[in-house]
N, C-alpha and C positions, 0 to 999 in steps of 0.2 A: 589319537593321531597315529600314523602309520610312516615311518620312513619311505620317504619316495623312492628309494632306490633299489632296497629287498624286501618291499611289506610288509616288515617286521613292527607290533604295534610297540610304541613309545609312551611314556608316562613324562608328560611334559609339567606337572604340577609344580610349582613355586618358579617356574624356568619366565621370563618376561622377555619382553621384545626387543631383540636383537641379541639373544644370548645364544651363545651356539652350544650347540646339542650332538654327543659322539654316538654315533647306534653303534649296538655291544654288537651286533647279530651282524652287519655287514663292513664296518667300522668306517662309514662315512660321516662327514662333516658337513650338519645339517645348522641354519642360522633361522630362529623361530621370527618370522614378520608379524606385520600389525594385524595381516587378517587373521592371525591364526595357521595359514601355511607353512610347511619348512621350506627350505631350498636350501639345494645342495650349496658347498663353497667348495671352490677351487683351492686347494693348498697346496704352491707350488713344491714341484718331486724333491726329495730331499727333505724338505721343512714342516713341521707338525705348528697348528698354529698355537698360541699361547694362552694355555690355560689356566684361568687366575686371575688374570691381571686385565683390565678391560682400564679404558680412559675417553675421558671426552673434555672438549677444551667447552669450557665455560666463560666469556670475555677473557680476562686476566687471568682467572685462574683455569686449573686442570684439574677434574674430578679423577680419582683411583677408584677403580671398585677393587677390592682386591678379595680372592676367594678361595678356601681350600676344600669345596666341595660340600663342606658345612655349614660353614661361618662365612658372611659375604659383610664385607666393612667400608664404609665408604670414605675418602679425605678426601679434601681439597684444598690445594696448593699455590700458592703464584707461581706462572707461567716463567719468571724471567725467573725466580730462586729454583727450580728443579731445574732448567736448562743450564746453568750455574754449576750446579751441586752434581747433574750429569756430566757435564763437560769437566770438571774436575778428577770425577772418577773415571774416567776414560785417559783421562790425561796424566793416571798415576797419583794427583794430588790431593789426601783428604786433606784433614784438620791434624793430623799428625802425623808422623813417617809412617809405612806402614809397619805392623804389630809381627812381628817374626816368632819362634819360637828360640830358646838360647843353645838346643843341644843340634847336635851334628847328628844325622842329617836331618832335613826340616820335615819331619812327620805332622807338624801342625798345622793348617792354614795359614796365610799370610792376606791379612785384608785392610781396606784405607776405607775411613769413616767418616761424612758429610750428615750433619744437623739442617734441617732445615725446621720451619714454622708451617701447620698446617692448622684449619678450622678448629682442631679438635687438639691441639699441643704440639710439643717437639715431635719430632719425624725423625730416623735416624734410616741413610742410606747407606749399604753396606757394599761394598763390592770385594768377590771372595774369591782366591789364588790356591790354588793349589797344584803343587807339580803332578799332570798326568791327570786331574779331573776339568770339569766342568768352570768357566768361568763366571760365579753367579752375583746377581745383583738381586740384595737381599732388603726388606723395607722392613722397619721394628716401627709398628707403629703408635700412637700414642696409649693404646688401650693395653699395649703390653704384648699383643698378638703378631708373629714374625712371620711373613712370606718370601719366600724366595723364588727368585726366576733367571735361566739361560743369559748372560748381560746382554752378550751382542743383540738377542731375538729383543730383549724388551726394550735398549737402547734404539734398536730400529723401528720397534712401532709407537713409544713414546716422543721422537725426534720431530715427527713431521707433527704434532699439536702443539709443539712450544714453538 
Protein backbone atom coordinates (compact mmCIF):
# COMPACT_ATOMS: atom_id res chain seq x y z
CA UNK A 1 0.00 0.00 0.00
CA UNK A 2 1.30 3.43 -0.97
CA UNK A 3 0.28 6.73 1.10
CA UNK A 4 -2.11 8.68 -1.16
CA UNK A 5 -0.58 11.82 -0.66
CA UNK A 6 3.49 11.29 -1.45
CA UNK A 7 3.65 7.62 -2.77
CA UNK A 8 5.61 6.74 -0.36
CA UNK A 9 5.05 2.77 0.05
CA UNK A 10 3.59 1.82 3.82
CA UNK A 11 3.88 -1.50 5.58
CA UNK A 12 0.41 -1.67 7.03
CA UNK A 13 0.96 -5.33 8.70
CA UNK A 14 -0.81 -6.03 11.98
CA UNK A 15 -2.44 -2.30 11.44
CA UNK A 16 -6.81 -3.35 11.18
CA UNK A 17 -9.64 -1.27 10.15
CA UNK A 18 -10.06 1.90 11.25
CA UNK A 19 -6.58 2.36 12.76
CA UNK A 20 -4.93 5.43 11.71
CA UNK A 21 -1.53 5.26 10.14
CA UNK A 22 1.33 8.31 10.30
CA UNK A 23 3.55 8.17 6.85
CA UNK A 24 7.14 8.90 8.10
CA UNK A 25 7.99 10.21 4.59
CA UNK A 26 5.26 12.96 4.20
CA UNK A 27 3.78 12.97 7.78
CA UNK A 28 0.16 12.76 6.87
CA UNK A 29 -2.58 11.15 8.76
CA UNK A 30 -3.89 8.28 7.01
CA UNK A 31 -7.12 5.97 8.54
CA UNK A 32 -6.87 2.34 6.99
CA UNK A 33 -10.88 1.32 5.55
CA UNK A 34 -12.58 -2.03 5.08
CA UNK A 35 -11.41 -2.11 1.44
CA UNK A 36 -8.14 -2.03 2.26
CA UNK A 37 -7.81 2.01 1.13
CA UNK A 38 -6.23 4.73 3.24
CA UNK A 39 -7.75 8.14 3.45
CA UNK A 40 -6.41 10.86 4.37
CA UNK A 41 -7.85 12.67 7.98
CA UNK A 42 -8.24 16.02 8.43
CA UNK A 43 -6.54 17.07 11.86
CA UNK A 44 -7.70 20.28 12.66
CA UNK A 45 -4.51 23.08 12.60
CA UNK A 46 -2.97 23.18 16.00
CA UNK A 47 -4.17 19.53 17.14
CA UNK A 48 -2.26 16.05 16.49
CA UNK A 49 -4.85 13.49 16.92
CA UNK A 50 -4.48 10.91 19.81
CA UNK A 51 -2.44 8.21 19.58
CA UNK A 52 -2.96 5.31 21.78
CA UNK A 53 -6.01 5.54 23.06
CA UNK A 54 -8.94 4.41 20.52
CA UNK A 55 -12.77 3.88 22.18
CA UNK A 56 -15.94 2.57 21.03
CA UNK A 57 -19.11 2.57 22.94
CA UNK A 58 -20.50 -0.95 23.19
CA UNK A 59 -24.45 -0.69 24.78
CA UNK A 60 -23.45 0.17 28.38
CA UNK A 61 -20.17 -0.18 28.19
CA UNK A 62 -17.04 1.63 26.48
CA UNK A 63 -14.26 -0.52 24.82
CA UNK A 64 -10.33 1.16 25.43
CA UNK A 65 -7.97 0.00 23.16
CA UNK A 66 -5.11 1.40 24.47
CA UNK A 67 -1.51 1.12 22.74
CA UNK A 68 1.98 1.99 23.00
CA UNK A 69 3.03 1.12 19.69
CA UNK A 70 3.80 -2.42 20.85
CA UNK A 71 1.48 -3.77 23.16
CA UNK A 72 -2.35 -3.01 22.25
CA UNK A 73 -4.64 -3.98 25.48
CA UNK A 74 -8.21 -3.96 25.25
CA UNK A 75 -10.86 -3.04 28.71
CA UNK A 76 -14.14 -2.54 29.00
CA UNK A 77 -15.86 -0.43 31.19
CA UNK A 78 -19.55 0.92 32.16
CA UNK A 79 -20.46 3.89 30.41
CA UNK A 80 -21.96 5.74 33.59
CA UNK A 81 -18.70 4.60 35.98
CA UNK A 82 -15.95 6.29 33.64
CA UNK A 83 -18.26 9.36 32.95
CA UNK A 84 -18.25 9.48 36.93
CA UNK A 85 -14.65 8.79 37.40
CA UNK A 86 -14.05 11.48 34.44
CA UNK A 87 -16.17 14.07 35.73
CA UNK A 88 -14.49 13.83 39.06
CA UNK A 89 -11.09 14.24 37.77
CA UNK A 90 -11.85 17.11 35.84
CA UNK A 91 -13.61 18.44 38.67
CA UNK A 92 -10.33 18.23 40.93
CA UNK A 93 -12.08 15.28 43.03
CA UNK A 94 -10.28 11.78 43.35
CA UNK A 95 -10.66 9.20 46.08
CA UNK A 96 -8.28 11.36 48.06
CA UNK A 97 -6.88 14.91 48.25
CA UNK A 98 -4.52 15.19 45.85
CA UNK A 99 -0.82 13.50 46.66
CA UNK A 100 1.61 16.71 46.95
CA UNK A 101 5.08 16.36 47.63
CA UNK A 102 6.33 17.88 51.45
CA UNK A 103 9.42 19.98 50.45
CA UNK A 104 9.34 23.60 49.16
CA UNK A 105 9.11 23.93 46.11
CA UNK A 106 6.83 21.26 44.60
CA UNK A 107 9.45 19.43 42.25
CA UNK A 108 7.12 16.37 42.36
CA UNK A 109 3.86 15.90 40.45
CA UNK A 110 0.67 16.52 42.26
CA UNK A 111 -2.01 13.95 40.95
CA UNK A 112 -5.96 12.84 42.12
CA UNK A 113 -6.81 9.05 41.67
CA UNK A 114 -10.21 7.29 40.58
CA UNK A 115 -10.58 3.27 40.91
CA UNK A 116 -13.02 1.97 38.76
CA UNK A 117 -14.23 -1.89 37.64
CA UNK A 118 -13.36 -3.10 34.30
CA UNK A 119 -13.78 -6.78 32.44
CA UNK A 120 -10.51 -7.55 33.33
CA UNK A 121 -10.19 -5.98 37.31
CA UNK A 122 -9.63 -2.65 39.11
CA UNK A 123 -8.81 0.21 36.61
CA UNK A 124 -6.95 2.96 38.13
CA UNK A 125 -7.33 6.62 36.58
CA UNK A 126 -4.87 9.04 37.16
CA UNK A 127 -4.84 12.49 36.35
CA UNK A 128 -1.27 14.41 36.53
CA UNK A 129 -0.33 18.20 37.51
CA UNK A 130 2.49 19.50 37.37
CA UNK A 131 3.57 23.32 37.36
CA UNK A 132 4.77 24.21 33.77
CA UNK A 133 4.07 20.53 32.09
CA UNK A 134 1.47 18.82 30.39
CA UNK A 135 -1.83 17.97 32.01
CA UNK A 136 -1.98 14.14 31.75
CA UNK A 137 -4.74 11.49 32.16
CA UNK A 138 -3.01 8.53 32.91
CA UNK A 139 -4.76 4.62 32.91
CA UNK A 140 -2.82 1.78 35.18
CA UNK A 141 -4.49 -0.95 33.99
CA UNK A 142 -5.40 -4.33 35.40
CA UNK A 143 -2.53 -6.11 33.82
CA UNK A 144 -0.01 -3.79 35.53
CA UNK A 145 0.57 -2.00 32.04
CA UNK A 146 0.32 2.25 32.32
CA UNK A 147 -0.66 4.50 29.51
CA UNK A 148 -0.85 8.06 29.51
CA UNK A 149 -2.45 10.77 27.51
CA UNK A 150 -2.89 14.87 26.90
CA UNK A 151 -6.21 15.08 29.65
CA UNK A 152 -8.12 17.78 27.78
CA UNK A 153 -7.41 15.76 24.13
CA UNK A 154 -8.61 12.36 25.69
CA UNK A 155 -11.33 14.05 27.94
CA UNK A 156 -12.76 15.38 24.59
CA UNK A 157 -12.73 12.41 22.57
CA UNK A 158 -13.94 10.05 25.34
CA UNK A 159 -16.95 12.74 26.36
CA UNK A 160 -19.21 12.22 23.39
CA UNK A 161 -19.35 7.97 23.85
CA UNK A 162 -20.49 8.20 27.43
Amino acid sequence: MVCPVCGEALELEGYEVGDLVDCEACGAVLRLLSDGALEVVEVPEGEEPLFGLEAFSEGEEVALRLSDGTLEEEVRVAKAELAEALRRLEEGMGEEPPEEAEDEPNWEPDYLTVHLESDQGPLALRRIFFPGAPDLLEFTLPSGSLYEFPFRQALKMLKPLL
